[in-house]
C-alpha positions as CSV (number, residue, x, y, z in Angstrom):
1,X,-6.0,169.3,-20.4
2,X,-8.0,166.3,-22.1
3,X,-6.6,162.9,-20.4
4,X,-5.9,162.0,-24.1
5,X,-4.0,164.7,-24.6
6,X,-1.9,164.4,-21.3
7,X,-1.3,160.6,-22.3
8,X,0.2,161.6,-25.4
9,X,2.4,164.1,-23.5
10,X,3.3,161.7,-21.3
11,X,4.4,158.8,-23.8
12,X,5.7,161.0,-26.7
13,X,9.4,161.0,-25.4
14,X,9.2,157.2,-24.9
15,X,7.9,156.8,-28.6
16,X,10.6,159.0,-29.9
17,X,13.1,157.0,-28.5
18,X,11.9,153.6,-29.6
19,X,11.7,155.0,-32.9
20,X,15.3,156.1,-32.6
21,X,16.3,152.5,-31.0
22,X,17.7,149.2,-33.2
23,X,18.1,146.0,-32.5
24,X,20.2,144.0,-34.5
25,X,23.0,140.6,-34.3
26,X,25.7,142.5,-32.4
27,X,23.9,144.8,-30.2
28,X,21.1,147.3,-29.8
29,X,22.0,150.9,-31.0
30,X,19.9,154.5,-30.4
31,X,20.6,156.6,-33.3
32,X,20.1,160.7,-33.2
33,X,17.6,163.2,-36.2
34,X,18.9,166.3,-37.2
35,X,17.3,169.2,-36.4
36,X,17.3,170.2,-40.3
37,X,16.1,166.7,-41.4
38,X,14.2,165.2,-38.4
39,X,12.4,162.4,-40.6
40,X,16.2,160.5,-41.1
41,X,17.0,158.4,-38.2
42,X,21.0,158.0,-37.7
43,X,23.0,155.6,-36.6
44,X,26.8,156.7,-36.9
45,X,28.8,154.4,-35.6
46,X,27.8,150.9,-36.0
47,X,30.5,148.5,-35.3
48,X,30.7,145.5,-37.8
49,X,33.8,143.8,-37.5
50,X,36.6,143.7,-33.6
51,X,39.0,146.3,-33.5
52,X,41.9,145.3,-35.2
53,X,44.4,146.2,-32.8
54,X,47.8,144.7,-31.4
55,X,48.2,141.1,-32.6
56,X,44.9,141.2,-34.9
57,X,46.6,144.3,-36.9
58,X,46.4,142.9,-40.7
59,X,44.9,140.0,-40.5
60,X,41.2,139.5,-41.8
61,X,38.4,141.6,-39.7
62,X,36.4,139.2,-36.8
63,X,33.0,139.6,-37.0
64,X,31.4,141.2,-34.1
65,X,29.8,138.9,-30.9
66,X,26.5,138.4,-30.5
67,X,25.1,140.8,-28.0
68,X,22.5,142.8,-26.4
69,X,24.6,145.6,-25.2
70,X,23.1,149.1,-25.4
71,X,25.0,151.9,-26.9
72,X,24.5,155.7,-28.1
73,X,25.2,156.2,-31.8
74,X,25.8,159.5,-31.2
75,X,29.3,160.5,-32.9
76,X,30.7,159.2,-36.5
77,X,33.8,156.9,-36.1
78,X,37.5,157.6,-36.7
79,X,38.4,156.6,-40.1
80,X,41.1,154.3,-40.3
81,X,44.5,155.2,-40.1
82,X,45.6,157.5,-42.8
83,X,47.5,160.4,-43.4
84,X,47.2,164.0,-44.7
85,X,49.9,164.9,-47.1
86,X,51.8,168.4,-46.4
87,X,51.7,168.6,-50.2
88,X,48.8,171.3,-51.7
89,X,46.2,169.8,-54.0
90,X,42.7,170.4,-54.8
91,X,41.2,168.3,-52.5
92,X,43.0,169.7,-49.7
93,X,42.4,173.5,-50.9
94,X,39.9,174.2,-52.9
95,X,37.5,171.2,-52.2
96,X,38.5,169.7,-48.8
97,X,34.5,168.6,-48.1
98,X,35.6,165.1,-50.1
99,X,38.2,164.2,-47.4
100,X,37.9,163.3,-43.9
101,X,36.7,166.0,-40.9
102,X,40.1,166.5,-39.4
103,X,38.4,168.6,-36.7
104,X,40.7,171.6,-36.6
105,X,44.2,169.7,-37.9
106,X,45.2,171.4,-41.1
107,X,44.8,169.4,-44.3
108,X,48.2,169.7,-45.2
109,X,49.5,169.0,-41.8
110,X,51.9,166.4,-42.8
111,X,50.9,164.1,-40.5
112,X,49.0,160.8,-39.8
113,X,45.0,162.5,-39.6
114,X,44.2,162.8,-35.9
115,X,40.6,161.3,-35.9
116,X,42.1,158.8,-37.6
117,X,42.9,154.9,-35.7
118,X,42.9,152.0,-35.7
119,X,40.0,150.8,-34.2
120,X,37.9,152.0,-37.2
121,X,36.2,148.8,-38.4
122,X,32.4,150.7,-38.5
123,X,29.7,152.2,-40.6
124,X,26.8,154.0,-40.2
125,X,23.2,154.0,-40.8
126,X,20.6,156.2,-42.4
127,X,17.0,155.1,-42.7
128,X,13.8,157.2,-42.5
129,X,12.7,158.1,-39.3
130,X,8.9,155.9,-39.5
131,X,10.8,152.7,-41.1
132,X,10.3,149.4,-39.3
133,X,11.4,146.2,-39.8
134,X,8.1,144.9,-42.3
135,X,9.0,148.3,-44.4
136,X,11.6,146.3,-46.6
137,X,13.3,149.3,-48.5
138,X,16.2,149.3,-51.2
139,X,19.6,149.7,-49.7
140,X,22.8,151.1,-50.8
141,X,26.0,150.7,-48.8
142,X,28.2,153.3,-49.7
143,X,32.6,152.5,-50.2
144,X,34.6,155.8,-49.7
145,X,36.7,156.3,-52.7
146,X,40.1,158.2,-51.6
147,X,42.5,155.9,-53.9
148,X,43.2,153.1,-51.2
149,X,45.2,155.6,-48.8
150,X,42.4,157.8,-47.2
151,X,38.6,157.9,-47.1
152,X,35.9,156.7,-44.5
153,X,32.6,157.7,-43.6
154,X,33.3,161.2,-41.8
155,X,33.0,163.2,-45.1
156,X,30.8,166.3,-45.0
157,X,30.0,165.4,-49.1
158,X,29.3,161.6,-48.2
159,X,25.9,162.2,-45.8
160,X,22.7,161.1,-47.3
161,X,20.2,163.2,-45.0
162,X,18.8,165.2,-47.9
163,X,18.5,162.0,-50.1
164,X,17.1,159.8,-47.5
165,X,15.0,162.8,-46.4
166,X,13.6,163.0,-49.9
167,X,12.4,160.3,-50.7
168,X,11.7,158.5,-47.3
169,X,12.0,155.4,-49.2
170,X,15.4,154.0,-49.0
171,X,18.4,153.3,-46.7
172,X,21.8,154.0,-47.4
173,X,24.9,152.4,-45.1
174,X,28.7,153.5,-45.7
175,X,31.4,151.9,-44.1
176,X,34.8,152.1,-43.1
177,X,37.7,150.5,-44.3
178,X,41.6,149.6,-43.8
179,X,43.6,151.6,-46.0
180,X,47.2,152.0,-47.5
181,X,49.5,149.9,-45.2
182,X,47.0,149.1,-42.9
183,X,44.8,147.3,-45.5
184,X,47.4,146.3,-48.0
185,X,50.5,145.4,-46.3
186,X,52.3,142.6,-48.3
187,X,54.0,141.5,-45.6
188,X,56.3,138.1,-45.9
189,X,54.7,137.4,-42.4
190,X,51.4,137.2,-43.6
191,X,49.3,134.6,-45.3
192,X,47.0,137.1,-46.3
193,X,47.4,140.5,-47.9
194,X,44.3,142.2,-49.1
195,X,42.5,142.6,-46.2
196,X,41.0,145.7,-46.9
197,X,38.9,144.0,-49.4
198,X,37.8,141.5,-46.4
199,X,36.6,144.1,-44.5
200,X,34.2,145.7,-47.1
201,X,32.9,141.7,-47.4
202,X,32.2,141.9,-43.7
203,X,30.5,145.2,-44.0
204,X,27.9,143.6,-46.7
205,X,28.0,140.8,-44.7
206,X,26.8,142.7,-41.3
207,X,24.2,144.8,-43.6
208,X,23.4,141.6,-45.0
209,X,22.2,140.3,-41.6
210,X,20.8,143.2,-39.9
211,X,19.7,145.7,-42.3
212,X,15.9,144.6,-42.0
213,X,16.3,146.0,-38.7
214,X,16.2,149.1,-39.7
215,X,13.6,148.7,-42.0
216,X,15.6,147.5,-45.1
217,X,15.4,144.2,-47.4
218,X,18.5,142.4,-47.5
219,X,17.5,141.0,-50.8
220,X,17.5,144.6,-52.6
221,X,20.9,145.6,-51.5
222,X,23.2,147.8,-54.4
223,X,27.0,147.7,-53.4
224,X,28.1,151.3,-54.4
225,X,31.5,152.5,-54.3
226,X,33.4,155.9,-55.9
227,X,36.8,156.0,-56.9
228,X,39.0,153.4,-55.4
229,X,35.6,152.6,-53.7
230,X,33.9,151.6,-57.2
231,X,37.0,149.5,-57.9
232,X,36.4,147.9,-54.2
233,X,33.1,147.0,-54.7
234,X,33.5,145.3,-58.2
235,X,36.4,143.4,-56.6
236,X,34.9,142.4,-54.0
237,X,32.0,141.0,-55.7
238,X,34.4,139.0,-57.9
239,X,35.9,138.0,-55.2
240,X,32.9,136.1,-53.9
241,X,31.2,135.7,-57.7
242,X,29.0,133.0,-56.3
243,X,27.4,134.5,-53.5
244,X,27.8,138.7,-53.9
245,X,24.8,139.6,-51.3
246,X,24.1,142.3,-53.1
247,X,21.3,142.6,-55.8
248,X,23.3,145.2,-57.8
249,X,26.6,147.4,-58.2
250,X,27.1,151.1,-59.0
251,X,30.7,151.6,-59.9
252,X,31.5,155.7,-59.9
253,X,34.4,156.3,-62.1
254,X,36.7,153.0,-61.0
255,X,36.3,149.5,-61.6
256,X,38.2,146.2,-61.0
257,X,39.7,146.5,-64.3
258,X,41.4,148.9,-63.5
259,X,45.6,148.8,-64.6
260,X,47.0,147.0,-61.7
261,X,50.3,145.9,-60.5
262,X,51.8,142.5,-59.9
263,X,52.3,141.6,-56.4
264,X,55.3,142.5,-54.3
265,X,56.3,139.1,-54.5
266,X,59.6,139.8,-52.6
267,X,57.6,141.7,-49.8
268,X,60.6,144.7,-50.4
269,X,58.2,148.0,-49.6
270,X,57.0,146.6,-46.1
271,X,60.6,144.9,-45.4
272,X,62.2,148.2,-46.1
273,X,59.6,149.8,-44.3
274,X,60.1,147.5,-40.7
275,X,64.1,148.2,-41.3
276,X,63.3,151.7,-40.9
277,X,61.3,151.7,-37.9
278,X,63.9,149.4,-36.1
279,X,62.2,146.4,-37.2
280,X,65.4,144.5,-38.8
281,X,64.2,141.0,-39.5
282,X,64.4,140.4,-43.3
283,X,65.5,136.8,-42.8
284,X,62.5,136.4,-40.5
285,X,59.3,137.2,-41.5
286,X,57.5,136.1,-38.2
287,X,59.8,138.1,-36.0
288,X,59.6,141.0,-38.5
289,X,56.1,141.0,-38.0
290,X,56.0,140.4,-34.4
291,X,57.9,143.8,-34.3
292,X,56.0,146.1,-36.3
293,X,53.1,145.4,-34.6
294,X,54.7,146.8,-31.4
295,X,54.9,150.2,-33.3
296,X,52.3,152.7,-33.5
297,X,50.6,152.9,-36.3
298,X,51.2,156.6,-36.3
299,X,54.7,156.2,-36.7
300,X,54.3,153.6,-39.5
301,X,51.6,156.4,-41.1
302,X,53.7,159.1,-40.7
303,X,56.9,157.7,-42.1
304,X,55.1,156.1,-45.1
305,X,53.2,159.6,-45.8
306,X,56.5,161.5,-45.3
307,X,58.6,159.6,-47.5
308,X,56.1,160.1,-50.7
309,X,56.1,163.6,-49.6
310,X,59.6,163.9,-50.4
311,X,59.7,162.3,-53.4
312,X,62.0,159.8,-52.5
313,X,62.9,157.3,-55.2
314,X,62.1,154.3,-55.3
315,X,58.0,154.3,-54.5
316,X,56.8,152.5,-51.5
317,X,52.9,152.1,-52.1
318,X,50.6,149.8,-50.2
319,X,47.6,149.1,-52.2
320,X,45.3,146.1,-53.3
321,X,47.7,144.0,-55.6
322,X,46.4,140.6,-57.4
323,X,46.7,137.4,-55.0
324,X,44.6,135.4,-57.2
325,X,42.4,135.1,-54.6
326,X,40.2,138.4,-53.5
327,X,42.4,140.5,-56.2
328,X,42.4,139.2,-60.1
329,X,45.0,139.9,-62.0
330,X,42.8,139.4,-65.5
331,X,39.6,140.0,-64.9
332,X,38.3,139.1,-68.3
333,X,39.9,135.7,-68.1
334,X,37.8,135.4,-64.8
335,X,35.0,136.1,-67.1
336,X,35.3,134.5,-69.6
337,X,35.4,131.3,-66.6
338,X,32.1,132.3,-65.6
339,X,34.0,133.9,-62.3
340,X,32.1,136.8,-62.3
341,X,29.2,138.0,-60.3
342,X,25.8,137.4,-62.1
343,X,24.3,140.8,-61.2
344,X,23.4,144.4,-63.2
345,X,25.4,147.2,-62.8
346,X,26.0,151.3,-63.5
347,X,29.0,152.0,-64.3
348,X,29.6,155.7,-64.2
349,X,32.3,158.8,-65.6
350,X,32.7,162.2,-65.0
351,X,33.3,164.7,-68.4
352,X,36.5,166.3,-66.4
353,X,37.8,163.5,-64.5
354,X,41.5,163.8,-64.6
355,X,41.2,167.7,-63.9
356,X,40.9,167.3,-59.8
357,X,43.8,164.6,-60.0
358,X,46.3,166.3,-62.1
359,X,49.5,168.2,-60.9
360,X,47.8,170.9,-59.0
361,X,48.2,173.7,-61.1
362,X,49.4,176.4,-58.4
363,X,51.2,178.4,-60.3
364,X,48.0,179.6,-62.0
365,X,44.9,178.5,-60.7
366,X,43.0,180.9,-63.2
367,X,44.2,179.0,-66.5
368,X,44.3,175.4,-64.6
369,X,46.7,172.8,-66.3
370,X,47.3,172.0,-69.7
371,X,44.1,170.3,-70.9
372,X,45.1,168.0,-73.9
373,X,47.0,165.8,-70.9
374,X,43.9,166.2,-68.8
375,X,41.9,164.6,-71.5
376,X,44.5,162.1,-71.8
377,X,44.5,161.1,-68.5
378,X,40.6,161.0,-68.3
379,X,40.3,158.9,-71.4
380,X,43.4,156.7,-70.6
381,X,42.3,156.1,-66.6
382,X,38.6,156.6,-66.8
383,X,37.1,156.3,-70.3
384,X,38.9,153.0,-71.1
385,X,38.3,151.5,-67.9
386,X,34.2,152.3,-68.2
387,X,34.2,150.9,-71.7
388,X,36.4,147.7,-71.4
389,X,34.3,147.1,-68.0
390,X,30.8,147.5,-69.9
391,X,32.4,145.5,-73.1
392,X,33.5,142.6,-70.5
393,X,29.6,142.8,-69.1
394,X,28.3,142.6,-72.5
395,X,29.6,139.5,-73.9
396,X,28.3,137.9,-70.6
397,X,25.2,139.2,-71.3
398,X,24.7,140.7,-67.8
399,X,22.7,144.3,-67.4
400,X,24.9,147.0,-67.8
401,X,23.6,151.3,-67.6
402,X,26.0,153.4,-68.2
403,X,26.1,157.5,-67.3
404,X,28.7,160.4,-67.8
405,X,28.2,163.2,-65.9
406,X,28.7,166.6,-67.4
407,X,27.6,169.0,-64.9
408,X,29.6,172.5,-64.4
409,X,27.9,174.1,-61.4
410,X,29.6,176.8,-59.4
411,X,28.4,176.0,-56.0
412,X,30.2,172.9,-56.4
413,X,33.1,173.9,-59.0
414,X,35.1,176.8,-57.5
415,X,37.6,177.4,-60.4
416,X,36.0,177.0,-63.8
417,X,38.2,174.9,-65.7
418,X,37.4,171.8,-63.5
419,X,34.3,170.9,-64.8
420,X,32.9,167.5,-64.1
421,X,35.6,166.6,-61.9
422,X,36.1,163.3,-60.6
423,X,33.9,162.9,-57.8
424,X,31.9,166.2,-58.5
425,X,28.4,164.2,-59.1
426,X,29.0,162.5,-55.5
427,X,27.2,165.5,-53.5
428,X,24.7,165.4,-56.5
429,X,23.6,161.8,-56.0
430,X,24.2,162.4,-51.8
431,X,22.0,165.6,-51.9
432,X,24.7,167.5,-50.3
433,X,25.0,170.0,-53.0
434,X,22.2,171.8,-51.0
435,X,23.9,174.4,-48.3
436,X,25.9,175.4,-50.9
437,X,26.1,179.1,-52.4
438,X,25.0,179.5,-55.6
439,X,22.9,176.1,-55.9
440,X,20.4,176.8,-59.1
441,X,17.2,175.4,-59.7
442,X,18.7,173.6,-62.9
443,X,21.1,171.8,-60.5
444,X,18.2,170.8,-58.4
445,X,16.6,169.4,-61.2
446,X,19.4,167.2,-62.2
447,X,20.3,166.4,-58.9
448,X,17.2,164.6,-58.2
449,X,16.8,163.0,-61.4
450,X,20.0,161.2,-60.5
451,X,18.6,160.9,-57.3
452,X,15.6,159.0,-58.9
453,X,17.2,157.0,-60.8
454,X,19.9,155.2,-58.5
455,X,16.8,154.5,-56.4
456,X,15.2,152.7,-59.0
457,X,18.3,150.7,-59.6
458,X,18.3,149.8,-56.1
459,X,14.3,148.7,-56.6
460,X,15.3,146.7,-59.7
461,X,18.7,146.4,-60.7
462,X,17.8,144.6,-63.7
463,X,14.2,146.3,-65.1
464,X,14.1,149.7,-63.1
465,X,15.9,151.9,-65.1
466,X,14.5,150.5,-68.4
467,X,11.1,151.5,-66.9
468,X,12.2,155.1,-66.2
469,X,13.4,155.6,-70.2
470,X,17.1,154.7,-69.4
471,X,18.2,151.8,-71.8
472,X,20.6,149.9,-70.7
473,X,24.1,149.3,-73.0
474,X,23.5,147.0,-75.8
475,X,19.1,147.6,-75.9
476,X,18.0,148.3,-79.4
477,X,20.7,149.6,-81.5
478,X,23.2,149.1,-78.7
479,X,25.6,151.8,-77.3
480,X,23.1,153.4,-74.9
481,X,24.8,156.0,-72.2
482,X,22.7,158.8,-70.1
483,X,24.3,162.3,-70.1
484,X,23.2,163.9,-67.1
485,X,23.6,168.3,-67.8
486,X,25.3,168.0,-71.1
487,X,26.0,171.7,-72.6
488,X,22.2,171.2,-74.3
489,X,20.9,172.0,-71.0
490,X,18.9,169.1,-70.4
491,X,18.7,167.2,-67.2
492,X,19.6,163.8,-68.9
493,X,19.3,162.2,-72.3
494,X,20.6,158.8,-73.8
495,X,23.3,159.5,-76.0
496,X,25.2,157.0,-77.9
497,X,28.1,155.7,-75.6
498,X,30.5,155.9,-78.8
499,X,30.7,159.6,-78.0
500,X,32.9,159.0,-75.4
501,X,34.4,155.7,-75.8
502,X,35.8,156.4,-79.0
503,X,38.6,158.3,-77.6
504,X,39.8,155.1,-75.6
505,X,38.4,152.6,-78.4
506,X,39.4,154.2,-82.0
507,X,41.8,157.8,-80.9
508,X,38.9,159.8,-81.4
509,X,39.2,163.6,-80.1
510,X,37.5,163.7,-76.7
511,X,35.2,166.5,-76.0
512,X,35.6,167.3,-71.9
513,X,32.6,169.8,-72.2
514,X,30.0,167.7,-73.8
């Protein structure tokens, strides 16, 4: 053997490794490749905020030390506390990859989700495996949608290898986040309420920091969220208009705008909630509190989960309501303030939206539910919200692109009538539509196109997508939309917007298969 040769031998594990080890602010992390994709470095389980445990539970994340401890980034995180519904739906049936790895628990097991806790305040990291910190790629970090009771970044759809693998030219982050009553408590107690939405600020502000670390530019950083995660990430850029850290926003299917409640000004859901764990201190908020931190959050999880289960009356639900400071009641009076964060955006809907969220139809799962109220609820919920969102933009004159995905693709639609779900063009933008059976070569093309384009946004938010032929809304004659795999067969083609919003604008018939 050539002494080259042996040298090489000799130094190739050490080089492997380096290439697999980060430093950043809070610590210096070794990440893992898959054998399948062995040019994506990971990093699974970043912390980026302190647990949020015993007396910190609800109040606003801590950022993490300073420190140069080592540690293996080996295994994704719990996601924070949640729990699985005994109650059958899609999403726990027929299309379970969108929620959480329960790792053997049933999806209907009625029960908080056992790799959920509390500790959960981490994201993780996925960045080609030759990227250094002079490499300055586009980042995305990603919010779980799962409607502000469930989500994190253990989701089989939700891993970016093949993406990242592609194109060997981004980074994408997602990131935990308190949910349900451990992010929105509205506790009397408490003198704040939302703090959920803190954490996702902490989670920017982490990537912020430390994302040139792993070979990305913190000044070309898109804040992406789906669902209640694309309603997270516009409200948290509103919430800190005036310094967002991120470059740009992709909101898929949910905005800030959407219909929201007034607060729970008498604090009555988590009063009557402490009452029933032995918690009786409705006189006291302070001792009230003190006590229901001394309960385990799985009974708090389970009893909340339970009682929807059974229908009881009246609702008890713990979600982001307006405190006029990280949650906006009117967000086009913020607007029209100049409160709003100066930045371009895509704002996103799916052709089928409401059919994944209506009553599961279990009865007959061959016919589905009625569809004239699953076109109502798409256009009500989703349509109206994309246009009032993109008319709100427009008189600010900020860069707006809009999309509706159309796709119908069996490896990813197991009963026919779903269509373009809501969140069915998640694994098409994640890349995890591949491993699938059935996967055509059609669905290849417009999942990469899609592909392509959100990583041109994340290049240049403002100029990118106008270079690749996609205008944005209001360009040239105005109402411009993408259609990705319409019924003419094409990967994607501008269409007037009108085609959709006038269902939500002027009662037009919507077409759910266009």
């Amino acid at each position: 053997m050539e002494p080259v040769q042996l040298l090489i031998l000799i130094f190739l594990p050490l080089l492997t490794s380096a290439s697999l080890t980060v430093k950043t602010s809070t610590g210096v992390y070794t990440g893992l490749t898959d054998p399948i994709y062995p040019n994506v470095r990971q990093f699974r389980s970043i912390p980026y905020a302190q647990p949020p445990l015993g007396p910190r539970r609800w109040l606003p994340p801590l950022a993490v030390t300073p420190s140069l401890r080592r540690s293996y980034s080996y295994r994704f995180p719990p996601s924070c506390p949640q729990y699985r519904s005994r109650n059958p739906t899609l999403w726990t049936t027929n299309i379970s990859d969108f929620s959480v790895r329960l790792y053997g628990q049933s999806q209907t097991a009625g029960a908080m989700a056992q790799a959920s806790s509390e500790d959960c305040l981490y994201l993780a990291v996925w960045s080609p495996i030759n990227s250094t910190s002079s490499s300055l790629l586009p980042v995305a970090l990603f919010l779980p949608g799962g409607d502000f009771v469930g989500g994190g970044v253990d989701v089989p759809y939700q891993v970016p290898m093949q993406w990242v693998d592609r194109t060997q030219s981004h980074i994408v982050v997602t990131a935990n986040y308190r949910v349900n009553v451990a992010g929105f408590p509205w506790a009397a107690g408490l003198d704040t309420q939302n703090v959920g939405i803190l954490d996702q600020r902490m989670a920017l502000e982490w990537v912020h920091a430390n994302i040139g670390a792993f070979g990305g530019d913190n000044a070309k950083i898109t804040l992406w969220g789906q669902s209640a995660g694309g309603v997270a990430a516009d409200m948290v850029s509103h919430a800190y208009h005036d310094n967002p850290l991120a470059a740009g926003l992709f909101m898929q299917s949910g905005t800030a705008m959407v219909n929201i409640s007034y607060p729970d000004a008498s604090h009555s859901n988590f009063t009557f909630l402490a009452q029933s764990l032995g918690c009786d201190f409705a006189q006291d908020p302070t001792a009230e509190l003190d006590c229901m931190r001394q309960v385990p959050m799985t009974l708090i999880q389970n009893f909340v989960g339970q009682y929807k289960d059974n229908g009881t009356s009246p609702g008890m639900t713990f979600k982001p309501l307006p405190d006029e400071k990280l949650v906006f009641l009117n967000y086009t009076a913020r607007a029209e303030q100049g409160l709003t964060p100066r930045i371009p955006a895509i704002v996103s809907t799916a052709a089928n939206e409401q059919a994944s969220l209506y009553k599961y139809p279990a009865g007959n799962l061959t016919a589905g539910p009625y569809q004239p109220a699953v076109d109502a609820g798409t256009v009500g919920i989703f349509v109206c919200l994309a246009s009032n969102t993109t008319q709100n933009r427009l008189r600010q004159g900020l860069t707006t692109y809009r999309y509706e995905y159309a796709g119908n693709f069996s490896s990813l639609t197991p009963l026919a009538w779903m269509g373009a779900y809501h969140a069915s063009d998640v694994p098409m933008v994640f890349g995890t539509y591949e491993g699938q059976e059935g996967v055509t070569g059609y669905q290849r093309e417009v999942a990469e196109a899609m592909q392509d384009y959100v990583l041109e946004f994340m290049r240049d938010p403002e100029d990118g997508l106008r270079r690749k032929g996609w205008a944005a809304y209001g360009d040239g004659d105005g109402r411009n939309m993408m259609r990705f795999a319409g019924a003419d067969g094409q990967v994607g083609r501008v269409v007037r917007a009108d085609e959709v919003d006038d269902a939500c604008m002027r009662g037009a018939v919507y077409n759910s298969s266009p």
